[in-house]
C-alpha positions in Angstrom: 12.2 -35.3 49.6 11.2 -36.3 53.1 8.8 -39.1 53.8 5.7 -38.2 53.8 3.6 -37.2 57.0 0.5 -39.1 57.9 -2.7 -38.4 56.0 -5.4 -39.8 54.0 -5.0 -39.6 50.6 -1.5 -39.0 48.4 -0.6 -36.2 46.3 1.9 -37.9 43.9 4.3 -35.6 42.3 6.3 -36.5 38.7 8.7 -34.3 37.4 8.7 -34.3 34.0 11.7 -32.6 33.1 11.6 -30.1 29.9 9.0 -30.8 27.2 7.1 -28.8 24.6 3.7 -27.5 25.8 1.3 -28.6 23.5 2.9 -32.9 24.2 1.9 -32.1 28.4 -1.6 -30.7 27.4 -2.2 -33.2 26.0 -1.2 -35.5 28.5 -3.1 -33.7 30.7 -6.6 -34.2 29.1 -5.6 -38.2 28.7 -5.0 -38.5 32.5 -7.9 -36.1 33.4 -10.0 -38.2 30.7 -9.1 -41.4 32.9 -9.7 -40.9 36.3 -13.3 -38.9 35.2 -14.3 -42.5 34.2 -12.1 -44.4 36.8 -12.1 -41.8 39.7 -8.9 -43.0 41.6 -7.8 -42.8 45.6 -4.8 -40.6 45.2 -4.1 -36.8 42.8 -1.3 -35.9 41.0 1.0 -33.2 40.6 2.9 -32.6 37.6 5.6 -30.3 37.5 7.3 -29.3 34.6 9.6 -26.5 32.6 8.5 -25.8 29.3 10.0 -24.8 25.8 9.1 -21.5 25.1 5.1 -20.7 24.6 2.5 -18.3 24.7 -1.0 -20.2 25.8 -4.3 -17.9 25.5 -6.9 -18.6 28.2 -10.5 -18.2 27.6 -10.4 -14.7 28.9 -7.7 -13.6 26.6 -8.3 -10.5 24.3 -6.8 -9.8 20.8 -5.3 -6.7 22.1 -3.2 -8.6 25.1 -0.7 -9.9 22.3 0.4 -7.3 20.7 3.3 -9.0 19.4 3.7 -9.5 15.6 4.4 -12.5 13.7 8.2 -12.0 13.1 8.7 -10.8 16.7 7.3 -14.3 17.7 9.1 -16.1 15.2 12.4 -14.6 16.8 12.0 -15.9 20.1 11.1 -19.1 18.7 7.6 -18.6 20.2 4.7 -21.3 20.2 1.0 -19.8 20.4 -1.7 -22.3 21.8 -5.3 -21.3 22.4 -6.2 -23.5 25.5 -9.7 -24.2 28.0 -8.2 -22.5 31.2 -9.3 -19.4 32.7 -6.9 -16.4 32.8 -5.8 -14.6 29.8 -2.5 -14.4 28.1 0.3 -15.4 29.9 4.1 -17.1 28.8 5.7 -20.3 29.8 9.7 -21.1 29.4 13.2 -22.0 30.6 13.4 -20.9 33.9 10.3 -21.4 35.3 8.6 -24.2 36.8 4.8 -24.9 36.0 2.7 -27.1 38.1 -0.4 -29.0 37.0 -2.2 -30.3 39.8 -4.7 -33.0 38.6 -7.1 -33.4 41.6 -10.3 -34.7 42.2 -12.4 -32.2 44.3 -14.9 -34.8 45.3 -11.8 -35.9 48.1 -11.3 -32.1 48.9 -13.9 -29.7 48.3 -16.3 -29.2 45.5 -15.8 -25.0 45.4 -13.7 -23.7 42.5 -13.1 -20.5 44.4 -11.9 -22.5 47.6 -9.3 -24.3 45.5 -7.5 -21.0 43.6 -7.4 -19.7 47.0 -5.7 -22.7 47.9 -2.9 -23.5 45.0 -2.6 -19.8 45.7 -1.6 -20.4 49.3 1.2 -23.0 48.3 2.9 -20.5 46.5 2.6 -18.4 49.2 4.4 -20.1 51.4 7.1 -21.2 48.8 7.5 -17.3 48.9 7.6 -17.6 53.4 10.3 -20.4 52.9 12.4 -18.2 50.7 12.2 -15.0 53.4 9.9 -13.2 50.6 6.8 -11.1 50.9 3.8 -12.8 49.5 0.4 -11.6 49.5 -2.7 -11.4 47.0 -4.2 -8.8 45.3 -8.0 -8.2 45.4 -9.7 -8.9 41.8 -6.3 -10.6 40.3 -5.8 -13.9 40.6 -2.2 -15.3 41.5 0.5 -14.6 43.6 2.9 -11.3 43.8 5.7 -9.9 46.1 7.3 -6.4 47.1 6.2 -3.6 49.3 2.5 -2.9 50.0 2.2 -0.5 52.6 0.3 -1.4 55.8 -2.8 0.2 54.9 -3.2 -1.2 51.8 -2.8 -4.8 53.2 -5.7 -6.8 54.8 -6.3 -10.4 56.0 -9.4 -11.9 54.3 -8.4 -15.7 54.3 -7.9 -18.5 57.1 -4.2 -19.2 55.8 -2.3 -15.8 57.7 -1.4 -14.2 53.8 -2.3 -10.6 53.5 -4.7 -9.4 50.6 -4.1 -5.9 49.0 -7.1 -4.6 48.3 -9.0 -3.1 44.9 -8.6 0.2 46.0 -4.9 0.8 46.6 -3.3 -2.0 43.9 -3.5 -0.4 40.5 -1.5 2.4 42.2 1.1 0.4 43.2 1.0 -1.8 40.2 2.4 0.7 38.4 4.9 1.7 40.2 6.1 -1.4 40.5 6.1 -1.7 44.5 4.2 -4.6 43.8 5.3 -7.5 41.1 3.6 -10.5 40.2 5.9 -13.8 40.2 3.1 -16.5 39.4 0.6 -16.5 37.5 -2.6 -18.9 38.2 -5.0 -20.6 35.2 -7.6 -23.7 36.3 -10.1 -25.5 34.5 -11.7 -28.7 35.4 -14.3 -30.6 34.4 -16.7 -32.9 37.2 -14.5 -31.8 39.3 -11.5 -33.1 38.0 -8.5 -30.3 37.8 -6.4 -29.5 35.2 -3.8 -26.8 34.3 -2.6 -24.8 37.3 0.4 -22.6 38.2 3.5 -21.2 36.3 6.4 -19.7 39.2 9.1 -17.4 37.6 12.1 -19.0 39.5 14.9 -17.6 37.1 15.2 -13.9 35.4 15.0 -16.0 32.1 10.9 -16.0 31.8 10.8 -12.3 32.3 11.9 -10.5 28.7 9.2 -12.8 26.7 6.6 -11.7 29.2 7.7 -7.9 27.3 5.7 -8.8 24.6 2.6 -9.2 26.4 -0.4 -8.0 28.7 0.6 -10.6 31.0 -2.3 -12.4 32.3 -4.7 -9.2 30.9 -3.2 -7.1 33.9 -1.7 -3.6 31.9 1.5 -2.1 33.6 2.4 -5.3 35.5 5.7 -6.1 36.3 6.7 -10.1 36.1 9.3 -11.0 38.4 10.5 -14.0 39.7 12.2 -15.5 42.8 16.0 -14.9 42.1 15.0 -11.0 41.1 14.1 -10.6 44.2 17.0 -12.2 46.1 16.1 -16.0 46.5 18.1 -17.9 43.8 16.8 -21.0 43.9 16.7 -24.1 41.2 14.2 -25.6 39.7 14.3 -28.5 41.7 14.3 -26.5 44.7 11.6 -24.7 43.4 9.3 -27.9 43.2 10.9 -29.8 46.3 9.2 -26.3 47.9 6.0 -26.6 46.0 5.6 -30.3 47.3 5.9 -29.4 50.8 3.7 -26.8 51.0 0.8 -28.7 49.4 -0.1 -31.0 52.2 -0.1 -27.6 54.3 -2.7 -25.8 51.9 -5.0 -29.1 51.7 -5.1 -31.2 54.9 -5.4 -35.3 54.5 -2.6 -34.9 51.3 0.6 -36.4 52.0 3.0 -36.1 49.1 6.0 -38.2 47.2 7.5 -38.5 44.3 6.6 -40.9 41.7 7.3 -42.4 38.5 6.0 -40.9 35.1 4.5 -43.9 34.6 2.4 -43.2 37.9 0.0 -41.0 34.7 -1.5 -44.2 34.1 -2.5 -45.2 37.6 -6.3 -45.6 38.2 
């Protein structure tokens, strides 16, 4: 990674490699535990690809996993009931998941402000590849494909179109448009936690099968390679980190040690 531009406060990213799901949640509510009681003068982003789970967000509804027992057993499949928002979504090989842990006392103290914003990174991790990226009214995240021009409309600051309420369940299911990351956030005195899953590889895609991904029925999951920007992992975050200080002016960001967690 480059060094880091000029700016105020640092957004340290640690890559922490594969691990199972339920081991980083937990790490997450330590280190969003600490700097609650110890706020400190820097955020964190952790990035990480997971062993294969299903997490249920506060919004999730029996009837979004339809999957039975043995099907889940087959795909060796975890099932964890967590505090973020969203609904059901799936984590695994081949996609990279981001947890910013930010204190929105340094940024902006507006929930809404900040999806719009993690949303805009992923955005322009989509520019940087040459892919379409744009949001859709009412659903939270990021997708890609071909809205036509009419359906398309600018409602934020950043330059990324929006396609609106009216025209997106059409096009939903026809697939024009696909969703390639998904978007859950909790915090808690204005400390973040959770965050971002991007599909990088076609590998996340057949577990997402056995799902109403993220509540949304007749959506197709797709991810960066599908549509024609094979990137790594690696690349993948190297992308995510740049784009951050972009999306929230004053960060700067590097890369840091695992044992940066424990920093207060």
């Amino acid at each position: 990674m480059e060094s880091p531009v000029s700016g105020g406060r640092e957004l340290r990213v640690v890559d922490l490699g594969r691990r199972e799901y339920r081991e980083v949640l937990e790490l997450q509510r330590a280190v969003a535990r600490w700097r609650r009681a110890t706020p400190p003068d820097h955020d964190l982003l952790l990035l990480v690809e997971h062993f294969p789970v299903i997490t249920l967000g506060r919004g999730s509804e029996s009837g979004h996993l339809p999957a039975d027992a043995a099907w889940l057993k087959n795909r060796g499949l975890d099932v964890v009931e967590i505090e973020r928002g969203g609904d059901v979504t799936y984590h695994g090989p081949g996609q990279l998941v981001g947890y910013p842990i930010l204190d929105l006392r340094a940024h902006r103290m507006d929930l809404h402000w900040y999806l719009r914003r993690i949303e805009e990174v992923l955005l322009r991790v989509l520019a940087e590849c040459g892919l379409p990226g744009f949001r859709v009214e009412s659903y939270t995240g990021v997708w890609t494909g071909t809205a036509p021009a009419g359906a398309v409309v600018m409602v934020e600051d950043d330059g990324f179109g929006t396609v609106v309420s009216g025209h997106a369940d059409p096009l939903l299911r026809e697939g024009a448009i696909r969703k390639v990351a998904s978007i859950g956030v909790h915090a808690s005195r204005w400390i973040t936690w959770h965050g971002f899953a991007l599909n990088v590889t076609p590998e996340p895609l057949e577990n997402f099968r056995g799902i109403v991904a993220c509540g949304i029925r007749g959506v197709e999951m797709t991810s960066l390679a599908s549509e024609g920007a094979p990137l790594t992992l690696e690349e993948a975050g190297e992308a995510v980190a740049r784009a951050f200080p972009v999306a929230f002016p004053g960060l700067t960001s590097l890369r840091a040690p695992e044992v940066a967690l424990r920093a207060r």
